[in-house]
N, CA, C and O atoms as a DFTB+ gen file, in Angstrom:
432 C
 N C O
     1  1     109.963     136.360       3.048
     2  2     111.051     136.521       2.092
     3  2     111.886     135.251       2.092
     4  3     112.215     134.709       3.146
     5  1     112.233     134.772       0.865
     6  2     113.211     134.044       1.127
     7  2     114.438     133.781       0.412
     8  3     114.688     134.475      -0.573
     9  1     115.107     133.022       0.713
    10  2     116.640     132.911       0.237
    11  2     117.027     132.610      -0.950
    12  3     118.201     132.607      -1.320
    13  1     115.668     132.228      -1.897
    14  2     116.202     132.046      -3.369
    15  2     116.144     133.595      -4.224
    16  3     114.999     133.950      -4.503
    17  1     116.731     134.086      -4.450
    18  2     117.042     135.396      -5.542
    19  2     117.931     134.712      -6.735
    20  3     119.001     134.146      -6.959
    21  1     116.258     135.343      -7.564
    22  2     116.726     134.171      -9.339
    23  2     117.007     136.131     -10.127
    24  3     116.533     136.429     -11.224
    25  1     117.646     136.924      -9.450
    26  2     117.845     138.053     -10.257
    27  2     118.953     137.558     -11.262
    28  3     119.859     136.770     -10.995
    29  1     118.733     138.104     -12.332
    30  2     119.453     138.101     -13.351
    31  2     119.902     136.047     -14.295
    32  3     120.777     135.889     -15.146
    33  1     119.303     135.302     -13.933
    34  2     119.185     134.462     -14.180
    35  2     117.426     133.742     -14.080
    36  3     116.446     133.987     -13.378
    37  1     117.816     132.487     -15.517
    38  2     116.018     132.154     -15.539
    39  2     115.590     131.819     -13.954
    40  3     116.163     131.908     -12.869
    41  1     114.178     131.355     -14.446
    42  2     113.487     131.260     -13.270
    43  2     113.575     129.282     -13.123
    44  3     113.724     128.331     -13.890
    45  1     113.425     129.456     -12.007
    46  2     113.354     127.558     -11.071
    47  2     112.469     127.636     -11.070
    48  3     111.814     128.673     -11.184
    49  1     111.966     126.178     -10.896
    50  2     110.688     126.244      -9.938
    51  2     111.392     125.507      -8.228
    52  3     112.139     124.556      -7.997
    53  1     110.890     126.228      -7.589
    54  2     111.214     125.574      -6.088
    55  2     110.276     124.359      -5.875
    56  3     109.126     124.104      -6.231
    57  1     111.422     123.573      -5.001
    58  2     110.650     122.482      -4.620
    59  2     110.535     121.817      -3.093
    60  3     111.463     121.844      -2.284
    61  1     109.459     121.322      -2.887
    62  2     109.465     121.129      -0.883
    63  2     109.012     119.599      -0.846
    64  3     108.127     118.874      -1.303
    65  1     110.137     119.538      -0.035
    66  2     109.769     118.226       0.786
    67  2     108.957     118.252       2.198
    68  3     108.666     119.164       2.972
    69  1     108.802     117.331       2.192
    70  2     107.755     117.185       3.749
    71  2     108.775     115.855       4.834
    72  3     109.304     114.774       4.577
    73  1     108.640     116.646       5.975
    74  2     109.294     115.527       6.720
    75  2     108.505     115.128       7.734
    76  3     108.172     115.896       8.636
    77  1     108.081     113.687       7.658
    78  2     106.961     113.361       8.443
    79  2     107.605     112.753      10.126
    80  3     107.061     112.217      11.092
    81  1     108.426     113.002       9.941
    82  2     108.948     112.296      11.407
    83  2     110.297     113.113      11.663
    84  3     111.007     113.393      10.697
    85  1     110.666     113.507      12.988
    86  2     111.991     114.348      13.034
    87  2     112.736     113.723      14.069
    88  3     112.213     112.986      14.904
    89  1     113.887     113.987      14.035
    90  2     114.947     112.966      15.262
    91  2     114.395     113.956      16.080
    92  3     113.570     114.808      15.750
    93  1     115.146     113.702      17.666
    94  2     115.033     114.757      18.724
    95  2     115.843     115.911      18.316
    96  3     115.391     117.053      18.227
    97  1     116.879     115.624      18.106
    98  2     118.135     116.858      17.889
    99  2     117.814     117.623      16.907
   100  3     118.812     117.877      16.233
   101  1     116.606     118.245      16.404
   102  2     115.814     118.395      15.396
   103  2     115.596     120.328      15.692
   104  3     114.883     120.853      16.548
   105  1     116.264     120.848      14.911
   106  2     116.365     122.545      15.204
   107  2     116.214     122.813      13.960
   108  3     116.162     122.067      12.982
   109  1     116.118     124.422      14.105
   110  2     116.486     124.841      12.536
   111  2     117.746     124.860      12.249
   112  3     118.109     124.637      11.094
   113  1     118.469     125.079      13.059
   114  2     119.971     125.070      12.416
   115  2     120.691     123.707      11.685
   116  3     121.429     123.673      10.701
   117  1     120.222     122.662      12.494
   118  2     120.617     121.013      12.262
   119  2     119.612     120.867      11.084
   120  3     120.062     120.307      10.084
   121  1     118.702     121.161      11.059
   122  2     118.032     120.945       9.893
   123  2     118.405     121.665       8.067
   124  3     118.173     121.406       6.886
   125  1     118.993     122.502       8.780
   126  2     119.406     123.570       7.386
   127  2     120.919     122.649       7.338
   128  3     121.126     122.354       6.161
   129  1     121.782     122.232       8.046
   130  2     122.976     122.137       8.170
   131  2     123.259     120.628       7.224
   132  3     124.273     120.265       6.628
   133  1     121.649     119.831       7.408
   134  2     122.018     118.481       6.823
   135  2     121.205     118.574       5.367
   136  3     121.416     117.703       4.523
   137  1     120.304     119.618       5.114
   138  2     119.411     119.392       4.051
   139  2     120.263     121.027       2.846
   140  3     120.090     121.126       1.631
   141  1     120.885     121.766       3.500
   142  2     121.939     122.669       2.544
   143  2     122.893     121.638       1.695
   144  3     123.349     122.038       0.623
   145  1     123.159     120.499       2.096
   146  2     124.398     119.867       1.668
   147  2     123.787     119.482       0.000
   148  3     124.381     119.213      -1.044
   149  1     122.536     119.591       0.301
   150  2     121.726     119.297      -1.231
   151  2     121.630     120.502      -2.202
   152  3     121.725     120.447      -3.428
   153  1     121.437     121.545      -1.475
   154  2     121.284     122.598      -2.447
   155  2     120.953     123.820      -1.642
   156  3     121.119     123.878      -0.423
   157  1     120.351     125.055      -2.577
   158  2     120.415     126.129      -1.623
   159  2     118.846     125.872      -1.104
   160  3     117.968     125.408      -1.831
   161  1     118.675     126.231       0.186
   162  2     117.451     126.229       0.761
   163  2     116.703     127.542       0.913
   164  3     117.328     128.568       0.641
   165  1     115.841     127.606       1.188
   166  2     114.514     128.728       1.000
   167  2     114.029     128.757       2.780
   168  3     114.771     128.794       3.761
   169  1     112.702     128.730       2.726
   170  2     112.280     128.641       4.048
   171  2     112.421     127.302       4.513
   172  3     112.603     126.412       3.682
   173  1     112.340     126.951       6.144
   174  2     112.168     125.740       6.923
   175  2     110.798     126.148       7.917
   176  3     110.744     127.243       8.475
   177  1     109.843     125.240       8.036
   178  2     108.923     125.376       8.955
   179  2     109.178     124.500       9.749
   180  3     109.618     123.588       9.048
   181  1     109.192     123.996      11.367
   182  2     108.711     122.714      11.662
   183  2     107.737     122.946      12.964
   184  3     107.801     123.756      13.889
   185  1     107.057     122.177      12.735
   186  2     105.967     121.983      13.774
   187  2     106.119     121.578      15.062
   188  3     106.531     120.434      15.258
   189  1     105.761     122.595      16.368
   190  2     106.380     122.060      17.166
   191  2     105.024     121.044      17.934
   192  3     103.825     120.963      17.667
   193  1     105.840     120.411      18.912
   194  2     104.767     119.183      19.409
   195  2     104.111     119.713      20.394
   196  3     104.786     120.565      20.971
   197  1     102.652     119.499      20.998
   198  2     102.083     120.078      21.453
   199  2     102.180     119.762      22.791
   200  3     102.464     118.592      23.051
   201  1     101.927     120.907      24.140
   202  2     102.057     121.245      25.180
   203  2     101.545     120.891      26.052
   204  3     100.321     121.022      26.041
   205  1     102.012     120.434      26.930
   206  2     100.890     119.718      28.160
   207  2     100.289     121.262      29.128
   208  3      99.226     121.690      29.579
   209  1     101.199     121.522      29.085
   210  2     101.413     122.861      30.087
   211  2     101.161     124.101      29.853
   212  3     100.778     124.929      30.680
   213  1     101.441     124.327      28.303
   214  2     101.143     125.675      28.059
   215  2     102.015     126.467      27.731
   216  3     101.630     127.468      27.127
   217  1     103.323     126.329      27.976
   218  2     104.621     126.651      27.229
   219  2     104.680     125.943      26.195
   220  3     104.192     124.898      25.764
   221  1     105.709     127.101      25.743
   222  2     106.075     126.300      24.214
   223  2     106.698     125.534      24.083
   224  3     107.631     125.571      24.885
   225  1     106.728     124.538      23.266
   226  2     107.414     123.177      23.443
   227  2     108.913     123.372      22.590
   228  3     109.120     124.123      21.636
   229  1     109.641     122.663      23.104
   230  2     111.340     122.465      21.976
   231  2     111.407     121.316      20.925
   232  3     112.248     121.138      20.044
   233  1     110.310     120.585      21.242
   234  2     110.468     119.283      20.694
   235  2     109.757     119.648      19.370
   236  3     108.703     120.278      19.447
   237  1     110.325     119.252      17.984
   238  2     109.256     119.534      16.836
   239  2     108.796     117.555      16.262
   240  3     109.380     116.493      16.475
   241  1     107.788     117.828      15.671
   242  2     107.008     116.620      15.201
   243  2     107.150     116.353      13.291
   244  3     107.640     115.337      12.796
   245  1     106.742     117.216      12.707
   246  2     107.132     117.577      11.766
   247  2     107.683     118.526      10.777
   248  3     108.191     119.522      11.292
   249  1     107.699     118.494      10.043
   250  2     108.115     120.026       9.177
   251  2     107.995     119.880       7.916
   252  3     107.300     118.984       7.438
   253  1     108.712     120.814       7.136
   254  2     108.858     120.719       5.541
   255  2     109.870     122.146       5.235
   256  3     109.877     123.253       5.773
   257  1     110.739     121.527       4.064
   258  2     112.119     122.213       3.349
   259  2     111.694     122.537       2.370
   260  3     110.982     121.792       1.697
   261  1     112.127     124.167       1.895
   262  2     112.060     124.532       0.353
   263  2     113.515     124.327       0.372
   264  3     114.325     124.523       1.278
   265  1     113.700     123.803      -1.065
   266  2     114.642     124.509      -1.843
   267  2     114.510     125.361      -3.273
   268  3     113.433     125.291      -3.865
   269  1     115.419     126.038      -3.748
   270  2     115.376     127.043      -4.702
   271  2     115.143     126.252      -5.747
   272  3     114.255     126.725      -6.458
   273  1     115.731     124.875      -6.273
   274  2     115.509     124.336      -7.351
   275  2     114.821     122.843      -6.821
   276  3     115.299     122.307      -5.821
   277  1     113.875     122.324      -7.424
   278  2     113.117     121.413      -7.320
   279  2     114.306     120.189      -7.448
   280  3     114.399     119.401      -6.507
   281  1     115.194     120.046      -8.604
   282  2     115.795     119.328      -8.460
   283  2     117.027     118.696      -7.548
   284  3     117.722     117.693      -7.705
   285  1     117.003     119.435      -6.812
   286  2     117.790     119.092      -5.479
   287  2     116.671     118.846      -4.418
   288  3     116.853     118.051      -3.497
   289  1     115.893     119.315      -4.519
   290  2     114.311     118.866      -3.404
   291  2     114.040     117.143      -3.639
   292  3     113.727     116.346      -2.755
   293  1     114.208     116.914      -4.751
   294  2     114.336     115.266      -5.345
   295  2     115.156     114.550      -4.928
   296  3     114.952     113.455      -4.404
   297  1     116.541     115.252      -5.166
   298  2     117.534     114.312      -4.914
   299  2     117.786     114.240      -3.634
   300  3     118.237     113.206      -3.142
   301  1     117.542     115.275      -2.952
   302  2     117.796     115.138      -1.158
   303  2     116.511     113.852      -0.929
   304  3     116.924     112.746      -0.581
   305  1     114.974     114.039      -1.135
   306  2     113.891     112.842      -0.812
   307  2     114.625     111.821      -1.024
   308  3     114.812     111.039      -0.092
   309  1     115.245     111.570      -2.364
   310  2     115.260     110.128      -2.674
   311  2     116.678     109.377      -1.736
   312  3     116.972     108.224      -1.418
   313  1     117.141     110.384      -1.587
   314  2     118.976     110.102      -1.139
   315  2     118.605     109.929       0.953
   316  3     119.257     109.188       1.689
   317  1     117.805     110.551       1.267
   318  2     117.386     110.556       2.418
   319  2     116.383     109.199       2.860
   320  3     116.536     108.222       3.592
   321  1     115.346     109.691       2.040
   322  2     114.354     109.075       2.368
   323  2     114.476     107.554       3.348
   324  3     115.664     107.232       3.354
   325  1     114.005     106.997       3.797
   326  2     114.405     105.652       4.967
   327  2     115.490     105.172       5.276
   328  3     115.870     104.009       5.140
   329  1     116.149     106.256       5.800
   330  2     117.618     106.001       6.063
   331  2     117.618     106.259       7.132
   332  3     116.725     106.929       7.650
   333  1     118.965     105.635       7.965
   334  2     119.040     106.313       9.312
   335  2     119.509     108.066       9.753
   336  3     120.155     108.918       9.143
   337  1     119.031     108.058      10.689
   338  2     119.679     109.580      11.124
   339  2     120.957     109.484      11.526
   340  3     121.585     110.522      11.318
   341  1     121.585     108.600      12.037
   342  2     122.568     109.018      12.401
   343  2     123.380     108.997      14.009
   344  3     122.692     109.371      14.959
   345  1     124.416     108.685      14.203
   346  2     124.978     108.941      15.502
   347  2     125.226     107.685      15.952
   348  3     124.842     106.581      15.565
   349  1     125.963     108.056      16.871
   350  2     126.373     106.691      17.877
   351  2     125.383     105.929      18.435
   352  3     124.330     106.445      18.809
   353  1     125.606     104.748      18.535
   354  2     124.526     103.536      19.395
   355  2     123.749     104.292      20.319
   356  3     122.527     104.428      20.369
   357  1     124.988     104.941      21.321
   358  2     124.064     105.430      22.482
   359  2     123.068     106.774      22.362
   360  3     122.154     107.265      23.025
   361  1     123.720     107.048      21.235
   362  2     122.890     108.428      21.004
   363  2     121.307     108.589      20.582
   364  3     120.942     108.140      19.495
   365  1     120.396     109.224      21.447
   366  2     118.861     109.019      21.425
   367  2     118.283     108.956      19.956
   368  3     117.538     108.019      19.666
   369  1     118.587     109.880      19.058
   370  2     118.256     109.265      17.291
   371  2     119.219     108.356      16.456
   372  3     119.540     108.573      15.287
   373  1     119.639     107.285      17.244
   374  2     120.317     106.346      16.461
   375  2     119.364     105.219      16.239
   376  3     119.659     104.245      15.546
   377  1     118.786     105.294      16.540
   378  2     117.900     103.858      15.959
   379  2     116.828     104.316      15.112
   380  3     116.001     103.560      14.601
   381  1     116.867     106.028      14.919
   382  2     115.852     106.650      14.173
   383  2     115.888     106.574      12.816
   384  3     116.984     106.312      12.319
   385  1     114.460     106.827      11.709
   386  2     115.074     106.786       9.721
   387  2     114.554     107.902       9.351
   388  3     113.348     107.699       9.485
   389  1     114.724     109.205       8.878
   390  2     114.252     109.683       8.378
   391  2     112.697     109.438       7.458
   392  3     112.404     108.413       6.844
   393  1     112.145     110.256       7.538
   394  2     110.514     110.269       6.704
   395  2     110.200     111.268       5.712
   396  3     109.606     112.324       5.928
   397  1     110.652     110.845       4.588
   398  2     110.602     112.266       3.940
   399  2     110.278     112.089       2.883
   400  3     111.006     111.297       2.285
   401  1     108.745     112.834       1.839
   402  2     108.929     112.920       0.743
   403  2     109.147     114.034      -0.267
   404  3     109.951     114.898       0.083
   405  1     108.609     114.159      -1.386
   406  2     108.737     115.242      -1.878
   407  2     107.392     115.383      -2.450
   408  3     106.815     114.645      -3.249
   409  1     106.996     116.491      -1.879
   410  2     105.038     117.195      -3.045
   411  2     105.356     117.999      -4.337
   412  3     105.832     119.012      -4.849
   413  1     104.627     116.579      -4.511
   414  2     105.138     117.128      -6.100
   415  2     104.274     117.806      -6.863
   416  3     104.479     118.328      -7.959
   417  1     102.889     117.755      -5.955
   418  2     101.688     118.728      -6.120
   419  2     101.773     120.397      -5.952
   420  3     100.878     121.236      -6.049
   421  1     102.878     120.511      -5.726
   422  2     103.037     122.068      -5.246
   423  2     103.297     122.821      -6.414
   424  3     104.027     122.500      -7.351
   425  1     102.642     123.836      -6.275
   426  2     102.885     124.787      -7.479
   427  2     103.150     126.094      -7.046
   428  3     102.320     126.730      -6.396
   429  1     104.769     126.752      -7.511
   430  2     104.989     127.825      -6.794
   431  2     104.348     129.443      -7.230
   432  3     104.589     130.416      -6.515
């Protein structure tokens, strides 16, 4: 299920970006918290990195964002896309850029 409800208004088409690289500080919550500022969001997947051990890992590798309208799925790629993440010098994703595009192959 997800968070776009087009009741009583036309229909969107939703649109998803792909994020090929993630800072460490990389959750669902931080992830909804910086990619909502674009529009309303739908589902978040991200992939977590794989296990030496056999537990589940915290660390994710990649992912990908719906949003309800494609056109905020655009403008977040293009406004994001090779930029930095963010934070202080000392902070472990400060020297990090975001990786992100948008599939534009998707058909909902």
């Amino acid at each position: 299920m997800t968070n776009c409800d087009n009741s009583g208004i036309p229909y969107k088409v939703p649109g998803i970006i792909y994020l090929g690289s993630l800072p460490s500080f990389a959750r669902i919550n931080k992830i909804r918290d910086v990619f909502g500022q674009f529009g309303t969001l739908g589902r978040i997947y991200l992939s977590p990195a794989p296990s030496r051990n056999g537990k589940k890992s915290k660390v994710f590798v990649e992912g990908w964002v719906e949003f309800c309208d494609k056109k905020h799925a655009k403008r977040a790629a293009l406004t994001l896309d090779n930029t930095a993440v963010g934070g202080k010098n000392r902070a472990t994703s400060s020297g990090q850029l975001w990786n992100i595009k948008y599939l534009s192959f998707h058909k909902a």
